[in-house]
C-alpha atoms as one frame of an Amber mdcrd trajectory, in Angstrom:
protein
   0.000   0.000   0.000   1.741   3.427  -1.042   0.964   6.912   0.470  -1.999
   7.094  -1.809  -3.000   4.105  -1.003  -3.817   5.336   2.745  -5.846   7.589
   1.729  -7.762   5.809  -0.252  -8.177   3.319   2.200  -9.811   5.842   4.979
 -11.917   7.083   2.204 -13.081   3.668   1.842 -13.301   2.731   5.207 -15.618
   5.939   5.777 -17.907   4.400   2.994 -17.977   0.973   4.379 -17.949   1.035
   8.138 -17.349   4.534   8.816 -17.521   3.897  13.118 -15.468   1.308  12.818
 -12.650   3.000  11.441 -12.900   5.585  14.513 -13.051   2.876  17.555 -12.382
  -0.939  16.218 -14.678  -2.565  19.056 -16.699  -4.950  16.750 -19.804  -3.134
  18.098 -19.042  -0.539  15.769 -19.102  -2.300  12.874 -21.630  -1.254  10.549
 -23.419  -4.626  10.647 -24.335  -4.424  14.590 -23.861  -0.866  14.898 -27.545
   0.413  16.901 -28.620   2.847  19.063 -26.999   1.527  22.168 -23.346   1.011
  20.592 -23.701   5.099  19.150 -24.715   6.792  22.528 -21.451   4.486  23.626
 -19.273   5.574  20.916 -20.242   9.260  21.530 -20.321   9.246  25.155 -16.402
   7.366  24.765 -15.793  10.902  23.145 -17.253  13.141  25.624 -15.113  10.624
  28.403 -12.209  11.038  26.832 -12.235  14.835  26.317 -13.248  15.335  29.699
 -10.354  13.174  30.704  -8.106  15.585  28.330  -9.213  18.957  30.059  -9.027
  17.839  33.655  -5.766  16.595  33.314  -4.659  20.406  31.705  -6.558  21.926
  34.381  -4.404  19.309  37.486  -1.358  20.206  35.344  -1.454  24.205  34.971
  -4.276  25.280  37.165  -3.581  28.917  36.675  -4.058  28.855  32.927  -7.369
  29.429  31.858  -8.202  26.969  29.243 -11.651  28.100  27.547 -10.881  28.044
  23.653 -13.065  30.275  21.627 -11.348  28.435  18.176 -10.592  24.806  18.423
  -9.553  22.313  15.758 -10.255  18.521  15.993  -7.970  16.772  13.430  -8.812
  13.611  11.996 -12.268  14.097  13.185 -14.295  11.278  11.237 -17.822  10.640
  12.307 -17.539  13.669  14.969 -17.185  11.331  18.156 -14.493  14.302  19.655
 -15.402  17.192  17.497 -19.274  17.353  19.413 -17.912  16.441  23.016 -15.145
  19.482  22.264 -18.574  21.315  21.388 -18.880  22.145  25.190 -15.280  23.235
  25.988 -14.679  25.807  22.793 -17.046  28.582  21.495 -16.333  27.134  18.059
 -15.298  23.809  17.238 -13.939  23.153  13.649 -13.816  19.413  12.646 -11.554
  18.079   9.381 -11.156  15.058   7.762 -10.045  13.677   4.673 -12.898  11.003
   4.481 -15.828  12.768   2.846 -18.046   9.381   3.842 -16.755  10.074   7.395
 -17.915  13.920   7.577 -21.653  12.994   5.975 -22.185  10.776   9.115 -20.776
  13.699  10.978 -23.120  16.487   9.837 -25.705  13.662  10.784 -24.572  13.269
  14.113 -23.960  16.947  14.502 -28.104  18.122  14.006 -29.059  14.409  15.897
 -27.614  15.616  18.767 -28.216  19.660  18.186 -24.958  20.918  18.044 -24.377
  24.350  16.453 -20.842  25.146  17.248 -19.352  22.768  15.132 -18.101  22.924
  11.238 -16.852  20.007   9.556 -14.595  20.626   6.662 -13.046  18.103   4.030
  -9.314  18.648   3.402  -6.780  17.192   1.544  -4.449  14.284   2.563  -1.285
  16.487   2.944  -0.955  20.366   3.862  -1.344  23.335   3.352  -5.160  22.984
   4.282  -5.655  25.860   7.206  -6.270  29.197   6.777  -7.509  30.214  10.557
  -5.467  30.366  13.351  -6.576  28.237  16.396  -6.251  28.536  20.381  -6.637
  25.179  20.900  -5.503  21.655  18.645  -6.667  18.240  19.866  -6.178  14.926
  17.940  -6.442  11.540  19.152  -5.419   8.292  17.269  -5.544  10.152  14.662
  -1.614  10.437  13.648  -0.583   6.710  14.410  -2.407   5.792  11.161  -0.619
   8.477   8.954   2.735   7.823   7.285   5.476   8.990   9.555   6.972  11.537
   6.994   3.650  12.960   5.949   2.539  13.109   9.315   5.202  15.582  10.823
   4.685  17.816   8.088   1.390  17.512   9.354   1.763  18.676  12.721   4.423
  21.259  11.799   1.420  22.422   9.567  -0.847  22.327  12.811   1.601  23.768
  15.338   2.057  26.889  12.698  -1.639  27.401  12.934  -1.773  27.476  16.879
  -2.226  30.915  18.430   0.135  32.269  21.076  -0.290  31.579  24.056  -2.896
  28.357  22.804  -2.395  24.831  24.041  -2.756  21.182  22.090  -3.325  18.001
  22.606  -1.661  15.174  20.781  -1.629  11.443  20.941   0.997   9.610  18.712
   2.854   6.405  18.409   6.640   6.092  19.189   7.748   2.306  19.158   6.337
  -1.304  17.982   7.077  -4.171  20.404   6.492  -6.517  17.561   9.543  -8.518
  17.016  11.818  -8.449  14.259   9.657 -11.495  12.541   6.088  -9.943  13.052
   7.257  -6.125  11.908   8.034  -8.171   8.540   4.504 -10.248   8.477   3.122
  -6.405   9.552   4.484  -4.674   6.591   3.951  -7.316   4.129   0.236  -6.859
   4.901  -0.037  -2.936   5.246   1.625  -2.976   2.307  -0.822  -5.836   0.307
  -3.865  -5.796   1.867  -5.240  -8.747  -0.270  -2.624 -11.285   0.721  -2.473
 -10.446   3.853  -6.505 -11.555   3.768  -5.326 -14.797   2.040  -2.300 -15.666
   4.568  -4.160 -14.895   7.781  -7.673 -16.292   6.095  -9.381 -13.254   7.660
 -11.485 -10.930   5.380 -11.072  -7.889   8.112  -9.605  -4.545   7.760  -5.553
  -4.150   8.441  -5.416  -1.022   9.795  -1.760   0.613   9.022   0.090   1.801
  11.806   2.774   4.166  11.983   5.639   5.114  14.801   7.071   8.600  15.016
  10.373   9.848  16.239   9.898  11.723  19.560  13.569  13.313  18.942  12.115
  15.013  16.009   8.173  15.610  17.339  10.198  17.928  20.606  12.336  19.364
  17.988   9.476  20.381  15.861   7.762  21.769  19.276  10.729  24.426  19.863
  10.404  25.173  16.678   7.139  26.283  17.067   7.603  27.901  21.351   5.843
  25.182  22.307   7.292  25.826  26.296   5.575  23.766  28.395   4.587  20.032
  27.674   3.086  17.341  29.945   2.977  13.615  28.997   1.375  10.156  29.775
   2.478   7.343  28.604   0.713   3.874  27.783   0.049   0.833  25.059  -2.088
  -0.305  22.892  -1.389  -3.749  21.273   2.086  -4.125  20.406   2.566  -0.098
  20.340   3.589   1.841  22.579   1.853   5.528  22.475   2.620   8.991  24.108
  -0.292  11.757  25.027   1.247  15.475  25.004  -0.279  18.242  26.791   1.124
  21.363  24.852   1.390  25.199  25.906   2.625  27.694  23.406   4.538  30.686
  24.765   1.703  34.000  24.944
């Protein structure tokens, strides 16, 4: 699978099973996905955003942290974009899955939301033109190539007000050994046999591990002065959240 070949896979993905490509809990799938697995999958965003802001709040409880521009990137269906809807006096969600953004708008006048825009963009930058006081994106990166991706967020960081703060989630090492990084690849990379080795007709979601040397470099770049960061796993990668400040 090349770099256009990502793409076109989350464009797909947002056609097929458009929930499932947000959260991969096989509730989501498009084939069992009802009422009681969407107020989940929605109230999972408003959880984790919650989480997101508290933590800023324990961190630096002398800044005040009430965005009146924030940007959810990688938004899909809207799970984070509506639960940011209550933190930020405008929310603006973007994608590159156009499938993914129609079940947003849905979700968005479902649940009567009227802070919220979602906008389509293109799979590499330039694709802002506003300036933002506030970034958040969550599993969002770890599925972008790593290249493309920090071009990305150097795109992102350039857009963030002074004085704004961010939150980021990305991928930094694979636990996989030196054997299953190989079978990984081989199926990222041909999605097909990867069905016909493993005899499994599901999705093989691409993964992608970025260089933290690089992602603190690109932050001073930027006067990004203060950051805060948890650290955890999921499957066989390991994953850092960042809590960002950028100098007033």
């Amino acid at each position: 699978m090349n770099k256009k070949g990502y793409t076109k896979f989350w464009k797909e993905i947002g056609q097929t099973d458009p929930y499932f490509g947000v959260l991969t809990h096989p509730e989501y799938r498009s084939d069992q996905f009802d009422a009681n697995a969407k107020e989940a999958f929605f109230a999972s965003g408003r959880l984790s955003v919650e989480r997101v802001f508290r933590k800023m709040k324990k961190v630096w409880p002398r800044k005040d942290i009430r965005p009146s521009n924030v940007l959810d990137f990688g938004c899909g269906t809207g799970r984070l974009s509506l639960a940011l809807s209550s933190y930020g006096d405008q929310v603006t969600g973007v994608d590159v899955s156009e499938a993914m953004l129609t079940e947003a708008e849905k979700n968005k006048r479902e649940q009567n939301i009227s802070n919220v825009t979602f906008v389509n963009i293109p799979d590499c930058p330039p694709f802002l033109k506003e300036k933002y006081d506030f970034i958040y994106s969550e599993i969002v990166f770890q599925h972008i190539p790593t290249d493309k991706g920090m071009l990305t967020l150097d795109h992102l960081l350039d857009h963030l007000l002074p004085g704004g703060s961010a939150f980021l989630q990305l991928t930094y090492n694979n636990l996989s050994t030196p054997k299953e990084k190989s079978i990984q690849r081989l199926i990222f990379t041909f999605p097909r046999l990867g069905r016909l080795l493993t005899g499994s007709n599901d999705y093989f979601f691409p993964m992608f591990d970025y260089d933290l040397n690089k992602v603190f470099t690109l932050f001073q770049k930027h006067d990004i002065h203060q950051v805060h960061q948890n650290f955890g796993s999921s499957g066989n990668h390991q994953f850092v959240r960042l809590y960002l400040n950028r100098r007033p």
